[in-house]
C-alpha positions as CSV (number, residue, x, y, z in Angstrom):
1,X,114.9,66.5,71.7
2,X,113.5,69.7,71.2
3,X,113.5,72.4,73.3
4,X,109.7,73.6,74.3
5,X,108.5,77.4,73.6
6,X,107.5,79.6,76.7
7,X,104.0,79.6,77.4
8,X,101.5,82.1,79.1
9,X,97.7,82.0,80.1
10,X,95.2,83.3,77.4
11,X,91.9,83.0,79.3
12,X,92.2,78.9,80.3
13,X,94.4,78.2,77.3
14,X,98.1,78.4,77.3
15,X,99.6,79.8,74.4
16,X,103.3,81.0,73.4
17,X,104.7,84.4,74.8
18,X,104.9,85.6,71.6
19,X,101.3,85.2,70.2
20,X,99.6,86.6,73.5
21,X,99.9,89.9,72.7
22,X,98.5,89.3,69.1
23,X,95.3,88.0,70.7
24,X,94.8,89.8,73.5
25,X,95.3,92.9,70.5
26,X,92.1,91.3,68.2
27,X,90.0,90.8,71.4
28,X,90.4,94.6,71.9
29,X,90.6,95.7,68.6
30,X,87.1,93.4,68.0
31,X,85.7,95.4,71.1
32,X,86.8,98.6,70.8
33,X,83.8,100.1,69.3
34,X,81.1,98.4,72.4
35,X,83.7,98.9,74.7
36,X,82.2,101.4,77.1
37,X,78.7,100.0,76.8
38,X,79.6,96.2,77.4
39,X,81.0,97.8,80.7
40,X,77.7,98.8,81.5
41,X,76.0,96.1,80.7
42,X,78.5,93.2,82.4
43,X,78.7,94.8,85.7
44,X,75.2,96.2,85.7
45,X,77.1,100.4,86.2
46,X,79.2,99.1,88.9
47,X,82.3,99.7,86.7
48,X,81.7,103.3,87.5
49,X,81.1,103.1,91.2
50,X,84.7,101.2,91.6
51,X,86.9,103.5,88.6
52,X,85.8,106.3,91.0
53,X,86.8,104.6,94.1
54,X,90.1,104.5,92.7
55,X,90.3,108.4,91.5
56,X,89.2,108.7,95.5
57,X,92.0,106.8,96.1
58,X,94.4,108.4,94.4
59,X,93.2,111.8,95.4
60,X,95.0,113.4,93.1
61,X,97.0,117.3,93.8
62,X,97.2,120.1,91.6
63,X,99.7,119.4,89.2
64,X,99.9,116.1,88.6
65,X,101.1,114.4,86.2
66,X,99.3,111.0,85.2
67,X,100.2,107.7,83.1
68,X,97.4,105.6,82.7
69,X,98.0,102.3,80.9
70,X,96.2,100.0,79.2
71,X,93.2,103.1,79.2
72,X,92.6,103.7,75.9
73,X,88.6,105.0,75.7
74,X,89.9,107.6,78.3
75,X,87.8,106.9,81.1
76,X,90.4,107.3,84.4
77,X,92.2,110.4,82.4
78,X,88.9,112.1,82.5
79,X,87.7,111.1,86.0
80,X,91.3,112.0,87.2
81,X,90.8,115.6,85.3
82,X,87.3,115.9,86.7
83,X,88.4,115.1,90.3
84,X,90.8,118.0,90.1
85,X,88.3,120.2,88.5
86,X,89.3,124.2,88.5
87,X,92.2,123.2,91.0
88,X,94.4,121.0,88.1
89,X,96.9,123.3,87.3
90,X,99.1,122.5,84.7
91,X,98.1,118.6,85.8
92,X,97.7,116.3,82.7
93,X,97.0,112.6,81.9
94,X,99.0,111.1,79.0
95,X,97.1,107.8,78.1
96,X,99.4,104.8,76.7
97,X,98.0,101.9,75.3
98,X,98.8,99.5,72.9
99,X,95.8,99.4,71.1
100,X,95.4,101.3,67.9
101,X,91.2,101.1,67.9
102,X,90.7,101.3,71.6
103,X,93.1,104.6,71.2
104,X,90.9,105.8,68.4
105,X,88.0,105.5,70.7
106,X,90.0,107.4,73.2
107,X,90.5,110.4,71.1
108,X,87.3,110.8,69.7
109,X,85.4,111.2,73.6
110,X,88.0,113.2,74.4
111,X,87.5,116.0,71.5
112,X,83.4,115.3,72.0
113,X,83.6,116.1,75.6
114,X,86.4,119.0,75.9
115,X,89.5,117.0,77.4
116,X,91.5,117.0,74.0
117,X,94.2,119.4,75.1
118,X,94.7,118.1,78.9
119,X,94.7,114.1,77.7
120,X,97.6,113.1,75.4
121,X,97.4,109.6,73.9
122,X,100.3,107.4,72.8
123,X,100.7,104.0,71.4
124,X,102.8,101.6,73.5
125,X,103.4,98.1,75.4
126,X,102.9,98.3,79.1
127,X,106.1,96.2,79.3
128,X,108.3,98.8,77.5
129,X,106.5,102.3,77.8
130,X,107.8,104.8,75.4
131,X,109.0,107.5,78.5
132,X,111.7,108.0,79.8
133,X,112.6,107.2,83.7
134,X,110.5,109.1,86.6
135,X,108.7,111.0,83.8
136,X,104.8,110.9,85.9
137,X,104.0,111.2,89.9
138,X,100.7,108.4,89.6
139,X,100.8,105.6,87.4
140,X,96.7,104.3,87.1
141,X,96.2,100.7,85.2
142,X,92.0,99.4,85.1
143,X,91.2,96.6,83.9
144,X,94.2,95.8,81.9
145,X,96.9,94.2,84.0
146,X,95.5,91.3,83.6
147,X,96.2,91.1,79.9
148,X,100.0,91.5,79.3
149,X,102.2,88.7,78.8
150,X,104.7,89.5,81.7
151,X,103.3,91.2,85.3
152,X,105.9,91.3,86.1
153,X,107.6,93.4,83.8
154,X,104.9,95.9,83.2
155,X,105.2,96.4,87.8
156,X,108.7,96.8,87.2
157,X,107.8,99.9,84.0
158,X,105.4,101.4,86.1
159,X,108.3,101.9,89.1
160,X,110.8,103.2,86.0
161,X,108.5,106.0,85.1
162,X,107.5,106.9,88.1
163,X,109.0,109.9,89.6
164,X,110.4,109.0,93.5
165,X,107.5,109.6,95.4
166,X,105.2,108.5,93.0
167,X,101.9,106.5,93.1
168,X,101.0,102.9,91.8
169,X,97.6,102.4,91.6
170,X,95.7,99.3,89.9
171,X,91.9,98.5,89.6
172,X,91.8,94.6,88.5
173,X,89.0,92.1,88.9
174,X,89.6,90.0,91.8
175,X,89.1,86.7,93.4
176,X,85.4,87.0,95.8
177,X,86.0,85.0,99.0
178,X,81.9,84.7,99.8
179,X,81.0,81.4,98.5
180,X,77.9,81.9,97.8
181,X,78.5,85.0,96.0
182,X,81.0,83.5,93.8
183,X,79.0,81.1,92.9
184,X,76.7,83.6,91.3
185,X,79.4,84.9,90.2
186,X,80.5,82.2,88.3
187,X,77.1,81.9,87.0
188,X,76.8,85.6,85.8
189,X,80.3,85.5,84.4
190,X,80.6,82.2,82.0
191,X,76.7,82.5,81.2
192,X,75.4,85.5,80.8
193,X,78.8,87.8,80.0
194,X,79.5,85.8,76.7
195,X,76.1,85.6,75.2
196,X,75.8,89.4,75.7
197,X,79.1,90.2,73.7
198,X,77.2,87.7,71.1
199,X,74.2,90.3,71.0
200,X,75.9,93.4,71.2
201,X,79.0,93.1,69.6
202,X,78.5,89.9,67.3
203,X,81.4,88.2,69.1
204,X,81.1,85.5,72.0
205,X,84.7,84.7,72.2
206,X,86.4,87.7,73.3
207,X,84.0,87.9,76.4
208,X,84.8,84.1,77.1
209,X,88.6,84.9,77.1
210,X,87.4,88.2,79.3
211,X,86.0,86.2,81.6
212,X,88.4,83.4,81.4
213,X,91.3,85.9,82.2
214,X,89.7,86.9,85.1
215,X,90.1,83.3,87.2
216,X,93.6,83.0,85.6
217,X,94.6,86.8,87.3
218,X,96.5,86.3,90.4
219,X,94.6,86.9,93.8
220,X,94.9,90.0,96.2
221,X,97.9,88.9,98.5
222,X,99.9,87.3,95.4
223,X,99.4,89.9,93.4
224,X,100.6,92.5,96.5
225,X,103.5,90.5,96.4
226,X,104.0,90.7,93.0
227,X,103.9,94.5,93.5
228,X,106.7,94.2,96.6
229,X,108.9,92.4,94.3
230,X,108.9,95.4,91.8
231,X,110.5,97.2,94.8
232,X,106.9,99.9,95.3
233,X,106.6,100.4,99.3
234,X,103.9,100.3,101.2
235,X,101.8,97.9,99.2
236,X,97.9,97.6,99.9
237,X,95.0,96.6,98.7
238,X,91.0,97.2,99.0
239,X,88.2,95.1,97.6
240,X,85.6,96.0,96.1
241,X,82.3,94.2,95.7
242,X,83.2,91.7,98.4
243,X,86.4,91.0,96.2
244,X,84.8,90.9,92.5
245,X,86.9,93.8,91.9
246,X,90.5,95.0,94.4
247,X,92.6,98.4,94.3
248,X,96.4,97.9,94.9
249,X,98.5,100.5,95.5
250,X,102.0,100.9,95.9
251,X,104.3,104.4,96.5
252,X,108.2,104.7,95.2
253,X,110.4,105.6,97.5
């Protein structure tokens, strides 16, 4: 008898532990480029509307000292810098990600649009950062959770490098409780989502695992437990879009 690998979702498949991380790393690396626009064009804008919902949320002080994972192209680091505007202070956002093309990406907007000495960007796996313990006050994760092989383990990194006090806070696509809107939804998502990735980015399938990954993501209360069991306080949640997109947020005490 022989014993049977681990396995974890990739979209609706299962695969081993070990080769998530490989494919979730081509999906992003086949992206990377298109990135920003495909975000645009799946969710009509409304990516915008719900990233700054979440720098609201934070409400960031002078100061502060940011970790967002899994945020290569730079897009919460530079709403979080913007928010603070003349009041930052010596605040600065150290993007970690463990994709080499989507940090690329990163790098170049933030030299094109003046945030190259306030962002620092780093390669590494959201379960394991490279930083030492209760290095940031916020952690910020959009969009990305969703994609690790272990939640689990990448909650329980964000409360290591968290200083005490510190702020979880995660933008993730959600489960919509309107029927009839997640219907359309549905529609939208396993219809219309892929063949756009075919016309703008010459590549169906990493928008059908996008999309897939979304239904496999655990909904709000069980991933709010999830976030408990990592030992943050506090723990809530707000939906967005009637629950297409949710905010969870979690403190360290």
């Amino acid at each position: 008898m022989t014993d049977e690998k681990p396995t974890v979702s990739f979209g609706f498949r299962d695969v081993a532990e070990e080769e998530k991380s490989r494919l979730v790393g081509r999906v992003f690396t086949n992206v990377a480029r298109r990135y920003d626009v495909m975000n645009d064009l799946m969710s009509m804008g409304i990516h915008r509307v719900w990233k700054q919902a979440m720098i609201d949320w934070l409400s960031p002080a002078p100061g502060t000292q940011l970790i967002d994972v899994a945020g290569g192209t730079g897009d919460i680091s530079f709403r979080f810098l913007d928010r603070l505007g003349t009041k930052a202070g010596d605040a600065r956002a150290t993007v970690c990600d463990i994709n080499h093309e989507m940090l690329s990406v990163g790098r170049e907007r933030a030299r094109e649009q003046g945030y190259a000495e306030r962002v620092a960007f780093a390669c590494g796996d959201a379960e394991c950062l490279p930083y030492a313990d209760e290095t940031f006050d916020a952690y910020t994760i959009a969009f990305g959770i969703r994609n690790v092989t272990h939640i689990d383990k990448a909650l329980s990194e964000a409360y290591r490098v968290l200083k005490p006090g510190g702020r979880f806070l995660c933008l993730e696509f959600s489960k919509v409780d309107n029927a009839l809107l997640s219907t359309l939804y549905d529609a939208w998502s396993f219809n219309v989502i892929p063949a756009i990735g075919q016309v703008v980015t010459n590549d169906r399938a990493s928008y059908q695992y996008l999309v897939e990954s979304i239904r496999r993501f655990p909904p709000q209360k069980k991933f709010a437990d999830m976030i408990e069991a990592a030992r943050f306080t506090q723990v809530k949640w707000r939906d967005l879009s009637a629950g297409i997109a949710a905010m969870h947020s979690g403190w360290k005490f």
